[in-house]
C-alpha positions in Angstrom: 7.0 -42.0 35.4 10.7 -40.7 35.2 11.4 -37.4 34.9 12.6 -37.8 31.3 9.3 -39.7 29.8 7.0 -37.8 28.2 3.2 -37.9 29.1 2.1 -37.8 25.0 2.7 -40.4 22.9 4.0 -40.5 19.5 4.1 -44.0 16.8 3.5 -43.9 12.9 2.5 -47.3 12.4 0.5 -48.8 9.4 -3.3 -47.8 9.7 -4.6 -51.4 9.2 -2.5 -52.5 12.0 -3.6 -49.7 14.2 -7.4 -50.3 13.1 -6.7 -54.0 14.1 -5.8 -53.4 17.4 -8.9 -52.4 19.0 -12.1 -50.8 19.3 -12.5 -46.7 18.5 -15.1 -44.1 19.5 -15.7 -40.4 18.3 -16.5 -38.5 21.0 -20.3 -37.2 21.4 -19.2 -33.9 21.6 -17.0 -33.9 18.3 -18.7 -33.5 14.3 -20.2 -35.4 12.5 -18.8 -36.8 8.8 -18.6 -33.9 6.8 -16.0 -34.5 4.0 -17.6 -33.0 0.7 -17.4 -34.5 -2.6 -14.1 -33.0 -3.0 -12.2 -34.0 -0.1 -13.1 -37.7 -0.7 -12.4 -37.2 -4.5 -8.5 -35.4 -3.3 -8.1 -38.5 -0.7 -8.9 -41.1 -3.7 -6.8 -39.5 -6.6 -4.0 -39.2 -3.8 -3.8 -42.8 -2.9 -4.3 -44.1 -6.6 -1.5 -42.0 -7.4 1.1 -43.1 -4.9 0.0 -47.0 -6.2 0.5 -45.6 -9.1 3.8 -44.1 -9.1 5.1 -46.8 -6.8 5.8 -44.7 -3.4 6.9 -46.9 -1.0 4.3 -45.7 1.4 1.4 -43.1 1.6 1.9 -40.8 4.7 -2.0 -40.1 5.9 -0.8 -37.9 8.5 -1.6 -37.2 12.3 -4.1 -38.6 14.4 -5.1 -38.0 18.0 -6.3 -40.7 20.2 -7.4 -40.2 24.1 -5.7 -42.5 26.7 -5.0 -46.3 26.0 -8.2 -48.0 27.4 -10.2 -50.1 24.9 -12.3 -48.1 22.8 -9.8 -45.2 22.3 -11.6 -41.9 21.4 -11.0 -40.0 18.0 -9.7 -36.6 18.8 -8.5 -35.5 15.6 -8.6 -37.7 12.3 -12.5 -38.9 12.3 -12.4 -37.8 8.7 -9.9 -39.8 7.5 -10.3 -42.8 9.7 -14.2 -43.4 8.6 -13.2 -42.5 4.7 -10.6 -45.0 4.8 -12.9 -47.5 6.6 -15.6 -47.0 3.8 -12.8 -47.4 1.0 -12.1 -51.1 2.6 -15.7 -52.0 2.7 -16.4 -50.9 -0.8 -13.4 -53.2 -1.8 -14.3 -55.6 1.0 -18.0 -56.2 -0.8 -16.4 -56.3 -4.3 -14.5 -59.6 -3.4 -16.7 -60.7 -1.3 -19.3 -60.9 -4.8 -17.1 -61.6 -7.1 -15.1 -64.9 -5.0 -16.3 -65.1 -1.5 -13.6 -66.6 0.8 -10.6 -65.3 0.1 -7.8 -63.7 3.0 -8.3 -60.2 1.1 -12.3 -60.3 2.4 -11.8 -62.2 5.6 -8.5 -59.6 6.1 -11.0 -56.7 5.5 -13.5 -57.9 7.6 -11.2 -57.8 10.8 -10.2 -54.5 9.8 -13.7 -53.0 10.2 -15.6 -55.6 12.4 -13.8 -56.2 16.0 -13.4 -60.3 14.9 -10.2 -61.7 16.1 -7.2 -62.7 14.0 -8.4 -66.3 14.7 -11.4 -66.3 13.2 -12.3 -66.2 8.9 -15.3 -64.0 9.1 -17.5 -63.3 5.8 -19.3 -60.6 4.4 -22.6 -62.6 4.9 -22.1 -62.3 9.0 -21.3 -59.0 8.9 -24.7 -58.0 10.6 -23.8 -59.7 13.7 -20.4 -57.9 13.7 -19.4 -55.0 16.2 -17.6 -52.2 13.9 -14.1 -51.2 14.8 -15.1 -47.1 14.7 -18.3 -45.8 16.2 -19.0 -42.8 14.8 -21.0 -39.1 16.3 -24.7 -40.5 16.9 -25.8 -38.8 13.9 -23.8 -41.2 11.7 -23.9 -44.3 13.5 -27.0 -46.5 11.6 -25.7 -45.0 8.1 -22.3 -46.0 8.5 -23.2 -49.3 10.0 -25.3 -50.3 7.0 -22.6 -48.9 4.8 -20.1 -51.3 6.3 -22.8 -54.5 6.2 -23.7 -53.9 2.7 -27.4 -52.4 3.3 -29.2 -49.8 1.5 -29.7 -46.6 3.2 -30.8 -44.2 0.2 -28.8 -41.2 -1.2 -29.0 -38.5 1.9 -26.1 -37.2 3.9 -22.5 -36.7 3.2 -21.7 -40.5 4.1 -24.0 -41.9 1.6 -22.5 -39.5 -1.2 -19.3 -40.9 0.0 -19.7 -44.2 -0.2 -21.2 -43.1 -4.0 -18.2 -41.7 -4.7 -16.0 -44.4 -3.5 -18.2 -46.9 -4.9 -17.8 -45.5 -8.4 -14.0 -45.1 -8.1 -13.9 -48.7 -7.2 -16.0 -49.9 -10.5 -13.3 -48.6 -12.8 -11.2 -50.9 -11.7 -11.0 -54.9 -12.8 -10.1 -57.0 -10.6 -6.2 -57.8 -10.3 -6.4 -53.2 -10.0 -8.8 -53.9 -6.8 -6.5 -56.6 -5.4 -3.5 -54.4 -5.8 -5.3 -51.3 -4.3 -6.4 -53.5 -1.4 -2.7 -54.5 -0.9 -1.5 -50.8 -1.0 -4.2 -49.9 1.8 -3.3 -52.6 4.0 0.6 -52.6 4.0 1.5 -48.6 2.6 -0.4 -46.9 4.5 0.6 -45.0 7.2 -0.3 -42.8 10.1 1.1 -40.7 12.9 -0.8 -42.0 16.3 -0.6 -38.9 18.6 -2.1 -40.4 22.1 -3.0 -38.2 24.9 -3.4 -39.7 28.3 -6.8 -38.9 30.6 -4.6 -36.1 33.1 -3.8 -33.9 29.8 -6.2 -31.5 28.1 -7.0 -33.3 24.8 -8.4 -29.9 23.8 -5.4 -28.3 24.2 -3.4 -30.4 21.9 -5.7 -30.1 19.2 -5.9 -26.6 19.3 -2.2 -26.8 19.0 -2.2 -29.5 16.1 -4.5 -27.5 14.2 -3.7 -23.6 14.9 -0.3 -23.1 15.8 1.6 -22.0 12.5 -0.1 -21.6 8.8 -0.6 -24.3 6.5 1.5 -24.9 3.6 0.3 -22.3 0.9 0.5 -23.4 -2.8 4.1 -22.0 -3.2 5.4 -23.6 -0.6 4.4 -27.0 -2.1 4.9 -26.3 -5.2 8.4 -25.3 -4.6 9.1 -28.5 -2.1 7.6 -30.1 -5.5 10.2 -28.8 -7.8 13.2 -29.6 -5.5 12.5 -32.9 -5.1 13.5 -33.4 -8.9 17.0 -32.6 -7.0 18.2 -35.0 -4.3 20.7 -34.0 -1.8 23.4 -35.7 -2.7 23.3 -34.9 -6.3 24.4 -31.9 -8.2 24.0 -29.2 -5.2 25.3 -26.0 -7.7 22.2 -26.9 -9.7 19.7 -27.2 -6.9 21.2 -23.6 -5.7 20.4 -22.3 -8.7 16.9 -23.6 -8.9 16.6 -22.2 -5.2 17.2 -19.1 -5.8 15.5 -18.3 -8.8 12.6 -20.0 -7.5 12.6 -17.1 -4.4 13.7 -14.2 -6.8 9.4 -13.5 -6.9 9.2 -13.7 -3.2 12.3 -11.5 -2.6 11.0 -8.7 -5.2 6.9 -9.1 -5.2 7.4 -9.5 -1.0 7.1 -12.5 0.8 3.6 -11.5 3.0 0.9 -11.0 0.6 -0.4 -13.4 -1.8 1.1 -11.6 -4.8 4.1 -14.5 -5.4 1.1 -16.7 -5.7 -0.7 -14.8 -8.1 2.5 -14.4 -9.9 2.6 -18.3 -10.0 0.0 -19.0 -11.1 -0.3 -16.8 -13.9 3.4 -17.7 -14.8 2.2 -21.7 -14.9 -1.1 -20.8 -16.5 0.7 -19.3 -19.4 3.5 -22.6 -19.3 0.5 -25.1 -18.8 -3.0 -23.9 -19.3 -5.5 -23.0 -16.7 -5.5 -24.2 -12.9 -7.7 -23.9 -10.7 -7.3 -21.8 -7.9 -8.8 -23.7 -5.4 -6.5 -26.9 -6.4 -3.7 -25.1 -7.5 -0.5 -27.7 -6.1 -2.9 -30.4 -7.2 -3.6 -28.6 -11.0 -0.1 -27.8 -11.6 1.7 -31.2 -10.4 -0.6 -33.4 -12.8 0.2 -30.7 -15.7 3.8 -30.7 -14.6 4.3 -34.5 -14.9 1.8 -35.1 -18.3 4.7 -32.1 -19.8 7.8 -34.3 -18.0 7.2 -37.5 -19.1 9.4 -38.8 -21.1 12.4 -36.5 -20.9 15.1 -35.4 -18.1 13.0 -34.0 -15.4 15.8 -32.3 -13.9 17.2 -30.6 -16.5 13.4 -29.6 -17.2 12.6 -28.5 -13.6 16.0 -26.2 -13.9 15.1 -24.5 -17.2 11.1 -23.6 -15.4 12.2 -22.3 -12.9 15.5 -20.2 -14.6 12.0 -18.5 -16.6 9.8 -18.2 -13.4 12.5 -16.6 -11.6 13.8 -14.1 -14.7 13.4 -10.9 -13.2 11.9 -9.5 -16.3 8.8 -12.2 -16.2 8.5 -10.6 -12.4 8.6 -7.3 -13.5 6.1 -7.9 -16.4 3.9 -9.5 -14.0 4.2 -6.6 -11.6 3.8 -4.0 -14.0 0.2 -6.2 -15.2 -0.8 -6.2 -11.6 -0.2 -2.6 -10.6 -0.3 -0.8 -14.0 2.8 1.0 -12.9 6.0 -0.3 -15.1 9.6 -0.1 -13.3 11.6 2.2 -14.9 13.8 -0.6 -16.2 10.6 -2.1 -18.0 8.9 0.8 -19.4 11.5 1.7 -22.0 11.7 -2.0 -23.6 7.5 -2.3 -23.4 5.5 -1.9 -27.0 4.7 1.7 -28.1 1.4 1.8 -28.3 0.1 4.6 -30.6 -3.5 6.9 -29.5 -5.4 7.5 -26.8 -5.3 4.5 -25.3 -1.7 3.3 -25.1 -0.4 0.3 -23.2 -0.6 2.6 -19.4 -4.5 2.8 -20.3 -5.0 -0.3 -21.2 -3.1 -2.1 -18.0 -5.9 0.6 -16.1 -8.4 -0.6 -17.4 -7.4 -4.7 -17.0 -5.9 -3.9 -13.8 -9.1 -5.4 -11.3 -10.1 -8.2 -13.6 -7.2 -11.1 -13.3 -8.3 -12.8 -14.9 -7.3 -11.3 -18.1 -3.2 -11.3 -16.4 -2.2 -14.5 -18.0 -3.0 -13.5 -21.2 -1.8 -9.7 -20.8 1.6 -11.5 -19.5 2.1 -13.9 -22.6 1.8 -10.8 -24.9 4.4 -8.5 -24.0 6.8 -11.6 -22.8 6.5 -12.6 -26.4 7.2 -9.1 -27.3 10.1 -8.3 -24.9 12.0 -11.5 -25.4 11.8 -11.4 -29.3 15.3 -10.9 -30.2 14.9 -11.0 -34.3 14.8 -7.3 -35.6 12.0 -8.0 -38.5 9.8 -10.1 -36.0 10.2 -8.1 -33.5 8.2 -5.2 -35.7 5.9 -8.1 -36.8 5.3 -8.9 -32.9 4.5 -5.6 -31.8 1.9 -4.9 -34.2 0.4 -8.0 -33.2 0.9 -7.7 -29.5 -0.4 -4.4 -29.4 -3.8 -5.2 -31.2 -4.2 -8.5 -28.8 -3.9 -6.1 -26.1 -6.5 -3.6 -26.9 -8.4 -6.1 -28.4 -8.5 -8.0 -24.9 -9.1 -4.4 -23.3 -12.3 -3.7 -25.2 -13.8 -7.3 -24.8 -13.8 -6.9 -20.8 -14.5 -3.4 -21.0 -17.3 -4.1 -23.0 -18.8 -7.7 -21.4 -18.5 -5.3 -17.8 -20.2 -2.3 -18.9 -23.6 -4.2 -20.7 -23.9 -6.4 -17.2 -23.3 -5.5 -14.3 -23.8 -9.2 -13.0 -20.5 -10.0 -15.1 -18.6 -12.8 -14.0 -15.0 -12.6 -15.0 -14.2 -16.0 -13.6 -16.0 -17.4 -16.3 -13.2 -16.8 -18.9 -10.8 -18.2 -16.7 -10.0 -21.2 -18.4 -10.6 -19.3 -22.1 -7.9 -17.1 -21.6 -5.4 -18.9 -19.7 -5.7 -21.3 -22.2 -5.4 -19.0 -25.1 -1.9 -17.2 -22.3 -0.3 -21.1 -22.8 -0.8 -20.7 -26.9 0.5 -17.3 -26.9 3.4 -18.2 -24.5 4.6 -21.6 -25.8 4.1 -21.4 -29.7 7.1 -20.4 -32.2 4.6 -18.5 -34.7 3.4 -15.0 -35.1 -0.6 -16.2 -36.0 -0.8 -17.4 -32.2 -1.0 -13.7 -31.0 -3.6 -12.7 -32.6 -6.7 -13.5 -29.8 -9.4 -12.7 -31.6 -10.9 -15.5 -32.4 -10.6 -17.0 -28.5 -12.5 -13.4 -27.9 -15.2 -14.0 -30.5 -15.9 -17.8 -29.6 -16.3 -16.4 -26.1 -18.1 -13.9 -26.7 -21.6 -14.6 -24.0 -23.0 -11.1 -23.8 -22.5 -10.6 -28.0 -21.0 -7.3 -27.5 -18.5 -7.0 -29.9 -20.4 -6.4 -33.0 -21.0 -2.8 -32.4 -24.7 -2.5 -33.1 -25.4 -4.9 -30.7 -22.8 -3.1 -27.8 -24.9 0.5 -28.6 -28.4 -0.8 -28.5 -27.5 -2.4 -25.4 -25.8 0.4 -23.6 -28.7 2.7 -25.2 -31.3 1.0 -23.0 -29.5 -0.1 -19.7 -29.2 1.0 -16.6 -25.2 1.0 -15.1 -24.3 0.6 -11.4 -21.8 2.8 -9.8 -18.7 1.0 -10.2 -19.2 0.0 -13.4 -20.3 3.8 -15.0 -17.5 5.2 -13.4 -14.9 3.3 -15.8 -17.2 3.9 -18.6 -17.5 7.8 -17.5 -13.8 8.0 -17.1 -13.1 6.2 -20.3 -15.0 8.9 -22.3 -14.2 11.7 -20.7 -10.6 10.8 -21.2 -11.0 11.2 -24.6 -12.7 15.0 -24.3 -10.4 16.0 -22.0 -6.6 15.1 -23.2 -3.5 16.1 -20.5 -5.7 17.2 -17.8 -3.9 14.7 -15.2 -7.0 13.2 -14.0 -6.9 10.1 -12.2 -10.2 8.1 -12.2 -10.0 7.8 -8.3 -9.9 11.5 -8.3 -13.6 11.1 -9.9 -17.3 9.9 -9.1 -20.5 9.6 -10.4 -23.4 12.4 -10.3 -26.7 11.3 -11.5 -28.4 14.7 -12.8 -31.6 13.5 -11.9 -31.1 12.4 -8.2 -31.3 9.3 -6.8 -33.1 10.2 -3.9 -36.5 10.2 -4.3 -37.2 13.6 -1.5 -35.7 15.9 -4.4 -37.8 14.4 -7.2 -40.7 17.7 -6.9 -38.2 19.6 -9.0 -38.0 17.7 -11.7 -41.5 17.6 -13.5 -40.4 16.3 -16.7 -39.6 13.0 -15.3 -43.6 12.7 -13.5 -45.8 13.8 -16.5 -46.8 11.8 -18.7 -46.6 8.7 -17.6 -42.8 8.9 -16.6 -41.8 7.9 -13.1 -38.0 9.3 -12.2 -36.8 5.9 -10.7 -37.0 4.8 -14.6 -34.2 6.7 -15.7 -31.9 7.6 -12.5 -30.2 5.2 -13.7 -29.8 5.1 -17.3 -26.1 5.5 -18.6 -27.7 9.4 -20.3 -28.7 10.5 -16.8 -24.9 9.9 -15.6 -21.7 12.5 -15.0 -18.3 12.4 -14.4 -17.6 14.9 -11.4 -14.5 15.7 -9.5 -15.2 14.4 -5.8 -15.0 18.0 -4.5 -17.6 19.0 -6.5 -20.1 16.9 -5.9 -22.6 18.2 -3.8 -25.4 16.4 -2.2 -27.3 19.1 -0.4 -30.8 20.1 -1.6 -30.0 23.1 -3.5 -27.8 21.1 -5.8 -30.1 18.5 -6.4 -33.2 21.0 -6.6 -33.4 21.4 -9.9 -31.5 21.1 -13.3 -30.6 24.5 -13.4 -29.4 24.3 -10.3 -26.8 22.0 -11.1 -26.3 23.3 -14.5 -24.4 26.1 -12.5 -22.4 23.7 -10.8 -21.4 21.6 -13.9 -20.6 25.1 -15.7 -18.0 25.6 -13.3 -16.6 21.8 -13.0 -13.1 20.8 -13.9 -14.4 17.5 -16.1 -15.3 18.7 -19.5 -18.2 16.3 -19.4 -20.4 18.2 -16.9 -19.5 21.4 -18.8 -20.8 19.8 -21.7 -24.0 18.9 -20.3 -24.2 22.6 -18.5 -23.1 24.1 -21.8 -25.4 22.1 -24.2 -28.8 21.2 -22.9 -31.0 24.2 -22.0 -33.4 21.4 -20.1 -33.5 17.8 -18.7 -35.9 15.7 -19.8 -36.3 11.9 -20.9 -35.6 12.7 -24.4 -32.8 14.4 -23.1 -31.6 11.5 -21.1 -32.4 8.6 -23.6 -30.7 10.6 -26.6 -27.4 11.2 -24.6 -27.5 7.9 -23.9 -27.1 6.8 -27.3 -24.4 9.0 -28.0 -22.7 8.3 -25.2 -23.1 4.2 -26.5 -21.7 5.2 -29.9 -19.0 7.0 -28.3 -17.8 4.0 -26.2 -18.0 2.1 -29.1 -15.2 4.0 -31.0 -13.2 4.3 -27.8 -13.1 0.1 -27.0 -13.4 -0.9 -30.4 -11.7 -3.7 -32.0 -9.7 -4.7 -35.0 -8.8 -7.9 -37.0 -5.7 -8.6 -39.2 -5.4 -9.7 -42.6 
């Protein structure tokens, strides 16, 4: 070897023709299959696309074999090498049923069974065939009997993906199978990375597969978009599109994962929801079902000059952190009472959920350039947005097992009719809310009786505690992180002798610790936990007597004991009182 070769090996040749040239092993020490439903499902929907759409070849990526000798071991690529193998047999049995015989079968065959170009094998031999890829031990009998045709039953991530593939392959007649086979056989391509016996085959991978970060979302997205420009076209326009498109990066900041929320709450209100987990994948199909037809360029450039308008940044960034620019604030809808827009970005702040929505309503608003609809608008907006408010605030206060996520595609659907439709009816949410409504809390009688009875975790009474108290207690300055929750009644069980009221009778304490009555808001400085705060309710009436939070005054100043009556009556009020404060309203 001459000082100028290299020791490791680089070729991109077609993966049939690489399958065809030998024998391949997986070494013992390596996984076994483990592609879930959804990898095999991305792999499918990618090559069926690229057929599709005509791409003169489908890329499949790296692949690291060790040394030269006959079989070669599977470093890196097992995954992709045995679901491509079990694609060709699924196609491979199809012919071989439907017109035994042909080159497709017999050209199948010697892609999976080590039979020579000389020879016309069929499916019928295929038991007496030595496969191309030996796979970990665990896999070997399944995926032999996959490739031969046999039944092996339903367990074990091969099995489900030869279901998967099998089903993909029955959608399709005939002449569709023929041309899929022909894409696999002559499109396909890999990158064959091989690593001769003197280097350390572990070190390469751990270089292939940890040195630099992954393409995020953005990143693809964006590579996505500027392909509608090629390089020798119009380069002014593609600058353009450039540097809109990084106008989030440059003011959200480029190391967190905010431009990617911002993204995807900007195409969720374009498009409808995507999923965050396929994100790219979500937004491309979305992207071309809204291109078709018309100049995708001139499309792409008038996208992205919205994404990258700095007030649809500073909209977002005022949603995320509640916090408006100074710029912003003055052109944001006046929101009249107690709760104006400030309060209501608090309280939607942790649930994103609700962003996409809360974007669409004030862009609508703040890019509204007609005087009279402008004054229509913000009546509107502003009821959708305390509206919205009151429906989380609500479905988060009766369960504290409330899952957000599950309005996802709800509201992101009901962002895109807020953010694409010409009329004034499509801000009004209300109905979205109602049809959504899982927990039935926005008829009031329903919200008090449930909030009368339950019993609130930490996180969740705090808000509501806040909430109410902000209502007693008007330019104090309080910050709800300033605050926490004091249960009169303790918690802890060692302090329970001083309470009597809660052990006669049939009561046990640990019944109504915890209901929403027994809760108050206290400045963090003045909560106490040692035992002569928690001895006794008149112990701590003389703390809450002294407190800066109205509410424990209240309860110092107004209830001579503490008792279960006590406790279930304030929680009622306290019910009917949150009921006014996140309460909703419908237009004529």
């Amino acid at each position: 070897m001459t000082k100028s070769e290299t020791r490791i090996k680089s070729d991109v040749e077609l993966l049939s023709k690489l399958l065809l040239s030998g024998r391949f092993r997986v070494p013992w020490h390596q996984r076994h299959y483990d592609w879930k439903d959804r990898e095999v499902a991305e792999f499918l929907r990618d090559l069926q696309e690229a057929l599709d759409t005509e791409k003169v070849c489908y890329f499949l990526g790296s692949i690291m074999l060790l040394g030269t000798e006959d079989p070669r071991g599977i470093n890196d690529g097992q995954q992709r090498l045995i679901t491509f193998s079990l694609l060709l047999a699924a196609l491979c049995h199809s012919f071989a049923d439907e017109c035994p015989g042909t080159s497709r079968e017999s050209l199948a065959l010697r892609i999976l069974f080590n039979q020579p170009e000389v020879t016309t094998p069929h499916m019928g031999d295929a038991p007496e065939y030595e496969v191309r890829i030996d796979p970990p031990e665990d896999d070997k009998g399944r995926y032999r009997h996959l490739l031969r045709g046999r039944d092996i039953g339903s367990n074990g991530r091969l099995t489900s993906a030869w279901d998967q593939i099998s089903d993909f392959i029955g959608t399709m007649d005939q002449l569709e199978r023929e041309a899929f086979f022909d894409f696999l056989t002559t499109r396909v391509e890999v990158s064959v990375l091989t690593v001769p016996p003197e280097v350390d085959a572990n070190l390469v991978f751990e270089s292939l597969n940890a040195r630099g970060r992954p393409l995020d979302p953005v990143a693809l997205i964006r590579n996505w978009l500027f392909s509608y420009f090629p390089a020798n076209g119009d380069g002014a326009r593609l600058d353009t599109v450039r540097a809109d498109f990084e106008k989030a990066r440059v003011i959200l900041g480029s190391n967190t994962n905010v431009p990617e929320e911002y993204l995807r709450c900007f195409l969720q209100c374009q498009y409808g929801f995507i999923p965050q987990k396929e994100f790219y994948r979500g937004f491309r199909e979305k992207f071309q079902d809204a291109v078709r037809g018309l100049d995708a360029a001139a499309y792409t450039y008038d996208l992205v000059g919205r994404l990258g308008h700095r007030d649809s940044i500073e909209i977002f960034r005022a949603i995320r952190s509640a916090n408006p620019s100074e710029s912003l604030a003055s052109r944001l809808p006046k929101i009249s009472g107690k709760r104006d827009l400030l309060v209501l970005l608090r309280e939607l702040k942790g649930f994103t959920v609700s962003h996409p929505l809360c974007f669409a309503l004030i862009h609508r608003f703040i890019n509204e350039a007609d005087a009279a609809r402008k004054r229509a608008t913000k009546k509107l907006v502003t009821r959708s947005m305390k509206n919205l408010a009151s429906f989380i605030m609500r479905s988060s206060f009766v369960n504290y097992t409330f899952k957000p996520y599950a309005l996802s595609k709800a509201l992101a659907n009901c962002a895109r009719d807020v953010f694409t439709a010409a009329d004034l009816a499509s801000l009004d949410v209300m109905d979205c809310l109602t049809e959504h409504d899982a927990y039935e809390i926005i008829a009031d009688q329903n919200f008090v009786r449930r909030m009368s009875t339950m019993e609130m975790r930490t996180s969740r009474a705090l808000q509501y505690l806040f909430g109410i108290n902000a209502h007693q207690q008007r330019g104090s300055g309080l910050q709800q992180n300033q605050c926490t929750v004091e249960h009169v009644l303790p918690e802890s069980s060692m302090h329970w002798q001083g309470w009597g009221d809660f052990s006669s009778a049939g009561e046990h304490p640990a019944d109504w610790v915890r209901r929403n009555g027994n809760l108050v808001l206290l400045d963090r400085r003045e909560n106490q936990g040692d035992a002569d705060f928690n001895a006794n309710f008149e112990a701590k009436k003389r703390w809450f007597a002294n407190s800066t939070i109205e509410m424990a005054r209240h309860v110092a100043k107004k209830y001579p004991n503490w008792t279960p009556q006590v406790v279930e009556a304030r929680s009622h009020r306290l019910a009917k009182r949150a009921a006014r404060i996140w309460s909703f309203s419908r237009g004529k």
